[in-house]
C-alpha positions as CSV (number, residue, x, y, z in Angstrom):
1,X,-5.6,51.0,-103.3
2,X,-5.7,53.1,-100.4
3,X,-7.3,56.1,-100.6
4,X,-8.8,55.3,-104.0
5,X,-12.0,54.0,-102.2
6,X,-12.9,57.6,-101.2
7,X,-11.7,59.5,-104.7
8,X,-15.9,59.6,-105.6
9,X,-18.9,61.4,-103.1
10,X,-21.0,58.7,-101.7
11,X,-24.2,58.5,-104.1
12,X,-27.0,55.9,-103.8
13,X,-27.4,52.3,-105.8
14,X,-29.9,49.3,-106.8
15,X,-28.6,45.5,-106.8
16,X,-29.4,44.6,-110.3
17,X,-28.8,42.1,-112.6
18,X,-28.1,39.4,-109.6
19,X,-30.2,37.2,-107.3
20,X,-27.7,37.6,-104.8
21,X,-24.5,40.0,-104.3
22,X,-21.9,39.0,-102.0
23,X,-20.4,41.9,-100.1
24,X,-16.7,41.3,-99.1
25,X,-14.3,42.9,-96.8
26,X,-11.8,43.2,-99.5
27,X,-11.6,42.4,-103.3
28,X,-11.6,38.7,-103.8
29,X,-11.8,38.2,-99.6
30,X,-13.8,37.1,-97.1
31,X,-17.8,37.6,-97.4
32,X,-18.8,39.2,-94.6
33,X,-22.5,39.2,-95.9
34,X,-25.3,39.2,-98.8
35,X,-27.6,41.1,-99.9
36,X,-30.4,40.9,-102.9
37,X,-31.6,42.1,-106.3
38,X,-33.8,45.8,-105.5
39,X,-31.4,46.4,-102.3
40,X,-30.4,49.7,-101.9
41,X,-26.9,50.6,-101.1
42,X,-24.8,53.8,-100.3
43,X,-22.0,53.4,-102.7
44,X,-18.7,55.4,-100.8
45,X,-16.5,55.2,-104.2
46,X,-15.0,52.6,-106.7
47,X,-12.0,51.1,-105.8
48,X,-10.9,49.9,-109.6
49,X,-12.6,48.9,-112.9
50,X,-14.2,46.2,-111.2
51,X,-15.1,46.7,-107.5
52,X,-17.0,49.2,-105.5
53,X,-17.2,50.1,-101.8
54,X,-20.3,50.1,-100.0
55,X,-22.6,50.4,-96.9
56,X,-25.4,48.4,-96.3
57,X,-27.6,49.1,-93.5
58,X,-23.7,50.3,-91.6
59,X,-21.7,47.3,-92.9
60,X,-19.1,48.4,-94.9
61,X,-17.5,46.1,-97.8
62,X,-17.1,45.9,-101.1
63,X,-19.0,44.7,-104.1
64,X,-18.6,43.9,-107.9
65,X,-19.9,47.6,-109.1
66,X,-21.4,45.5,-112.3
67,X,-23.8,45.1,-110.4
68,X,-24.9,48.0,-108.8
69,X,-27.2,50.5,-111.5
70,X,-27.7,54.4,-110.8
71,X,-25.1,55.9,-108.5
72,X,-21.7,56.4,-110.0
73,X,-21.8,53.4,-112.7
């Protein structure tokens, strides 16, 4: 999984779809913090199929990219 986080260029993305999307400091780990539906994020690159790395407002973490429109979904 290393490495694969930074395969894509960083591109821009809107929570959609969710109330609430929990950003996590791995896949299926700790929350480290939320954020809402209309945020904007900087999206650094997928990860897999399923999750996405981001920065919000300089956290880093990762997200389920399902939920994240625009960008590189």
């Amino acid at each position: 999984m290393r490495g694969s986080y930074y395969k894509d260029k960083s591109k821009y993305a809107t929570v959609s779809g969710i109330n609430t999307l929990n950003v996590r400091e791995v896949p299926n780990g700790k929350i480290i913090t939320t954020i809402f539906e209309g945020a904007n994020v900087k999206v650094i690159g997928k990860i897999d199929d399923v999750w996405a790395k981001i920065d919000v407002l300089g956290i880093e973490g990762v997200v389920v990219s399902k939920y994240l429109k625009e960008g590189i979904f």
